[in-house]
N, C-alpha and C positions, 0 to 999 in steps of 0.2 A: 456368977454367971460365966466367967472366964472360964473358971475353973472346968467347969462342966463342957464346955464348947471342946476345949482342951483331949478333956477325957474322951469325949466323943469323936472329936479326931482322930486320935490314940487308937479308940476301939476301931473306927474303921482299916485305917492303915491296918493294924493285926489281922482284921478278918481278910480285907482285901488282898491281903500278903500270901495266905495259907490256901494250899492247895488241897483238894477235895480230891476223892480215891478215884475222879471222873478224869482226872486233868495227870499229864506230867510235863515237867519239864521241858520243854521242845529247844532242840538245835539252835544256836544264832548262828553256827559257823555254816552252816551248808551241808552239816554231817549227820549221818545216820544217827537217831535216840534212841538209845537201847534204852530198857528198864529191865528191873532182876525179877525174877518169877514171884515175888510176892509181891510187888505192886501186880503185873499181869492178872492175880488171882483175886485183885480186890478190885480190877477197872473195869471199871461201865462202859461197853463197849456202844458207847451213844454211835458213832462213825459208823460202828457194824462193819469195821477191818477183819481181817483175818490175822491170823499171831503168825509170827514167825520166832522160831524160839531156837536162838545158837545152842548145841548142847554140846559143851566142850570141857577141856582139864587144861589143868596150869600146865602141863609138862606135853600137850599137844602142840609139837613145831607147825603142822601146815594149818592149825586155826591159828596160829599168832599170825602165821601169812597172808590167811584169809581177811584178818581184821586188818590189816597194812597193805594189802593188795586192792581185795576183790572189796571189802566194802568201804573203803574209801574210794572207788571208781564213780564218777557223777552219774551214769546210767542209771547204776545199782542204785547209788543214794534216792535219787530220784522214783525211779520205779519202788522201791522196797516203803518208803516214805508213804507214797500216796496209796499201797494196798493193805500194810500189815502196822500192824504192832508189834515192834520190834524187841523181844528179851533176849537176855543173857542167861544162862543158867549151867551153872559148874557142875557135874556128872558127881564128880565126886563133895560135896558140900557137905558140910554136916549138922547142920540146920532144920529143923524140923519145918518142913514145909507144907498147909494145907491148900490142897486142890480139888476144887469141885465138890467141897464137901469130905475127904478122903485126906488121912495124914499119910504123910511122905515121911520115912526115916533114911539116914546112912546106916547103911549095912557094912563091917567092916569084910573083908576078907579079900585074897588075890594082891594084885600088887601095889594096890592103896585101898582099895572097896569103892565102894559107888550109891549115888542117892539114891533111894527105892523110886522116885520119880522118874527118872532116868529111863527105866527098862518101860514104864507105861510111855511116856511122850515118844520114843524110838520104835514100839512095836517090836522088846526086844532085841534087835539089832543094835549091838553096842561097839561102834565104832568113832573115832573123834577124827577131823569135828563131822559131824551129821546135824540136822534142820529140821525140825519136828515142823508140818506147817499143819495150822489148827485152824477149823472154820469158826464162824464167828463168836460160835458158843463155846467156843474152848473145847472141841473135840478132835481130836486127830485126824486130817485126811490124806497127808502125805508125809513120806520122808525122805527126805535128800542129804548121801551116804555121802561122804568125802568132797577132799578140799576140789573147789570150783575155781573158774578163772573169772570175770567178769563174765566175757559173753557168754557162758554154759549158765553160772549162774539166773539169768536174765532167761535164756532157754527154757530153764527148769522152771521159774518162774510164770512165764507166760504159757506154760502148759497147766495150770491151775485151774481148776474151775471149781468155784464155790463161794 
């Protein structure tokens, strides 16, 4: 009888531990929670946020400023928090990544090459960092081109409608 009470413990702790493709991780510190485009591509958008998706490269100086500046600023956190779902996704990756149904490859060529997702979430326009903003269905409805300061970003923002 022990035994089994035990096990059944056991089992709950595990399930209750494990996070389902609906849930991530959320912030304790106060800070913006990114997630990387492949959780984005499997969450259940139960909230019915909008994405907002970083699209950036390791070797982009004003996203590294933008990630130590502007989105660490509590407006931004704040605002960015309560409208979207917030990813990451590296331009050049080399990952196979599917979206909406559709795989994504790295294509090599030019001065490192770049992820085939890249040019769909950007509308083309390939410059870093740039902000793919996706309405709830994971469709593209806007893009925001270079580095932001808080209040522009917050601007840009609040010109959204969707």
């Amino acid at each position: 009888m022990k035994t089994s009470i035990y096990l059944i413990a056991v089992l709950v702790l595990i399930f209750s531990s494990c996070k389902s493709s609906n849930e991530y991780q959320k912030s304790n510190d106060g800070s913006i929670t990114w997630i990387d485009i492949d959780q984005a591509a499997e969450l259940k958008n139960n909230e019915e946020k909008l994405y907002f998706v970083d699209v950036y490269t390791q070797w982009c100086g004003w996203c590294k400023v933008m990630d130590k500046e502007t989105f660490t600023d509590p407006e931004v956190i704040k605002l960015m928090s309560e409208k979207f779902h917030m990813v990451k996704f590296d331009a050049e990756q080399t990952n196979l990544v599917t979206w909406e149904g559709q795989e994504y490859i790295y294509k090599a060529g030019g001065r490192k090459g770049i992820h085939g997702l890249a040019p769909m979430l950007l509308k083309n326009r390939l410059s870093y960092p740039s902000f793919a903003i996706l309405d709830k269905n994971r469709k593209p409805i806007k893009t925001i081109v270079g580095y932001k300061k808080p209040d522009q970003l917050i601007s840009e923002i609040n010109s959204i409608k969707g």
